[in-house]
N, C-alpha and C positions, 0 to 999 in steps of 0.2 A: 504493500500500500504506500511508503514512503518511498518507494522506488517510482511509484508510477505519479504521485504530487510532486516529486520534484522534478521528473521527465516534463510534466505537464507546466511547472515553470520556467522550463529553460524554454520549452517550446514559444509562452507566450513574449519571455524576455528576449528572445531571437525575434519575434513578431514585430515587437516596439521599435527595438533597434531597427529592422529594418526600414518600418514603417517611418522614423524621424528621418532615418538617412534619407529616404524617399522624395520628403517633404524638404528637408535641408538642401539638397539639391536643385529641386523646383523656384526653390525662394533663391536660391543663388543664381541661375537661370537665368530667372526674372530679375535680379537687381545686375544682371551683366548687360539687359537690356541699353544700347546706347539710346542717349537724349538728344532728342534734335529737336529744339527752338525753333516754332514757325512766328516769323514776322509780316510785316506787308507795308508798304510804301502810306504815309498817312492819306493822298489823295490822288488815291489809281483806278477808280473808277470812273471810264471813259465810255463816248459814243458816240458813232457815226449819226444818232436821231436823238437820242434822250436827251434833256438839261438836265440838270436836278432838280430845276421846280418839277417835271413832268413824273421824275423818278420818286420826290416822293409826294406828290398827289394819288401815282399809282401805287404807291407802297404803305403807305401810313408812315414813311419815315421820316424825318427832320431832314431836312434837304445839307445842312451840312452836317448830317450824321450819317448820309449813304455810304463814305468808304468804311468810316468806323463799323459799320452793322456789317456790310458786304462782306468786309474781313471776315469779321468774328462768328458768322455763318459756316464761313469753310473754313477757319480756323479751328470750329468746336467739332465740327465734322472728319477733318483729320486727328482731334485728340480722340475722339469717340472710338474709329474705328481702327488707329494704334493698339488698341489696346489685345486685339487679337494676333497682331503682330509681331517680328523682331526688332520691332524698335519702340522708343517711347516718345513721342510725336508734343510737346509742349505749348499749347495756343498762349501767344504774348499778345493777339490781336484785342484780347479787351481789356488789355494790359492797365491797372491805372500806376502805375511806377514811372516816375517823372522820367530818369533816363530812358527806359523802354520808348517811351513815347517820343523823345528826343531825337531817338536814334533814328524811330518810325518816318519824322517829319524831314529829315538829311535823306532819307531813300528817296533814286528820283526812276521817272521811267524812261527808257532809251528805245526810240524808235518809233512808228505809228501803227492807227489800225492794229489789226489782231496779232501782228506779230511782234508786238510790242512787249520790253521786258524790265524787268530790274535794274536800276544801275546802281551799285553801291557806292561808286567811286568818291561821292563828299561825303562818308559814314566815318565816323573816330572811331577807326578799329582799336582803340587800346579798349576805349568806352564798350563796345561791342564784344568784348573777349572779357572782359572784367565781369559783363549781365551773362554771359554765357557761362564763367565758371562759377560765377554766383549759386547758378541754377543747373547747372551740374552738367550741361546740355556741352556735346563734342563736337555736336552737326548744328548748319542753319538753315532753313529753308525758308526765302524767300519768296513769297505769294509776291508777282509782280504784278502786272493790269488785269483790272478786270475789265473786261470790255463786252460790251452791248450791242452786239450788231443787229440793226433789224433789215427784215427785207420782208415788202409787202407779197412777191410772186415766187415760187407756187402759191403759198400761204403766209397768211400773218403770223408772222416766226420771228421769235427774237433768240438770236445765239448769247451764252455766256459764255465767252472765250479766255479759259484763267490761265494765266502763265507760271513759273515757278522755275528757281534755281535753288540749287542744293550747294553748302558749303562745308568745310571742315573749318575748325579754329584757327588753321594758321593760314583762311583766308583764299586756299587754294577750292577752285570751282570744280564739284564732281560733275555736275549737267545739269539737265533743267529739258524742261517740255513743257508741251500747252496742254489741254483738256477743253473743253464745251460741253454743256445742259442747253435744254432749249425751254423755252414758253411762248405763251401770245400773249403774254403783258408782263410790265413790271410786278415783282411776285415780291410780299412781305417775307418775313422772317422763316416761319413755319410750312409755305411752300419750295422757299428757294433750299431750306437745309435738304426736304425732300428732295427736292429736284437734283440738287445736287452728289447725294451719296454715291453713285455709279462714278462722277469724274472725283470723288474723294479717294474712292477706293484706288481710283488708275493712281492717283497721286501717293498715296502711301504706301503702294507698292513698286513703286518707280524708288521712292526713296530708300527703303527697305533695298531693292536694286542694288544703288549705288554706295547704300555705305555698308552694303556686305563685300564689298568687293575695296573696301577700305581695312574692313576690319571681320575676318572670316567667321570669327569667335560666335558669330550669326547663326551660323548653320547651326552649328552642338545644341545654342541655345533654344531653337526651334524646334530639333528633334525632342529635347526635353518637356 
């Protein structure tokens, strides 16, 4: 009988053990998860038709809060759906941190139309690396225009055309691409995150992309 109580101990105490190891590992996993900072240009929402009165008559927005909200749409859309991912996705777009916001309003946008993109070039990168190891974040990804192209034929379509660069800390560019959602109007808050989720997805997996091939430690961590 005490032969088979303490068998029955060992068994569970091997259970445990293996069970925290399990769990210790998972959380280790997930905290090797790398951080990447998404920011956005303070006024990068552009179009070939809309003003901002039109935009936020059609939206219920404050017409100088269209880029603040537009961000923070697909900024909480990329934090949302990091979370399934190998990386961990940080929205700064409703940022209220004086320097965040500082650094937001020095982004500018390079180029026209839809293929318009981020230019960091008048950003204080020391200021920029100082919010990044604050927040523990190794990547940056910059949400550059959002643009609004409408066209009345076939159909009344308006394109969201978002742009985005991906960065590491010491400033060096991994790449960047566009994405598009469509509607027939300007869409408030709770239509456009819908609308949005398919080109959030392409984007956090674009980034996921790029800084696995920065940093491999990605794979292990996914498998786990």
């Amino acid at each position: 009988m005490k032969k088979l109580v303490l068998s029955l101990l060992v068994c569970v105490s091997a259970a445990n053990v293996f069970a925290a190891g399990g769990k210790a590992k998972g959380s280790s996993a997930a905290m090797q998860k790398p951080k990447v900072l998404v920011m956005a240009p303070s006024d990068n929402v552009k179009s070939n038709y809309y003003v901002k009165e039109m935009l936020a008559e059609g939206t219920g927005i404050d017409k100088d809060s269209i880029s603040y909200v537009y961000n923070n749409v697909i900024g909480s859309n990329l934090e949302k759906l990091s979370q399934k991912n190998g990386v961990v996705l940080l929205n700064a777009c409703d940022s209220k941190d004086k320097q965040i916001n500082s650094l937001a309003r020095s982004m500018r946008i390079s180029g026209s139309g839809q293929d318009a993109a981020a230019d960091m070039s008048a950003v204080d990168k020391n200021a920029l690396h100082a919010e990044m190891q604050r927040l523990g974040a190794k990547y940056l990804l910059v949400i550059g225009q959002h643009y609004l192209k409408y066209q009345e034929q076939p159909l009344k379509t308006t394109f969201h055309f978002v742009s985005y660069s991906v960065y590491d800390i010491n400033d060096k560019k991994l790449g960047g691409g566009s994405v598009y959602f469509t509607s027939f109007d300007p869409q408030g808050v709770a239509e456009m995150a819908k609308s949005s989720v398919k080109s959030s997805k392409k984007i956090v997996s674009d980034v996921e992309r790029m800084v696995e091939k920065e940093q491999p430690v990605l794979s292990s961590a996914k498998r786990d």
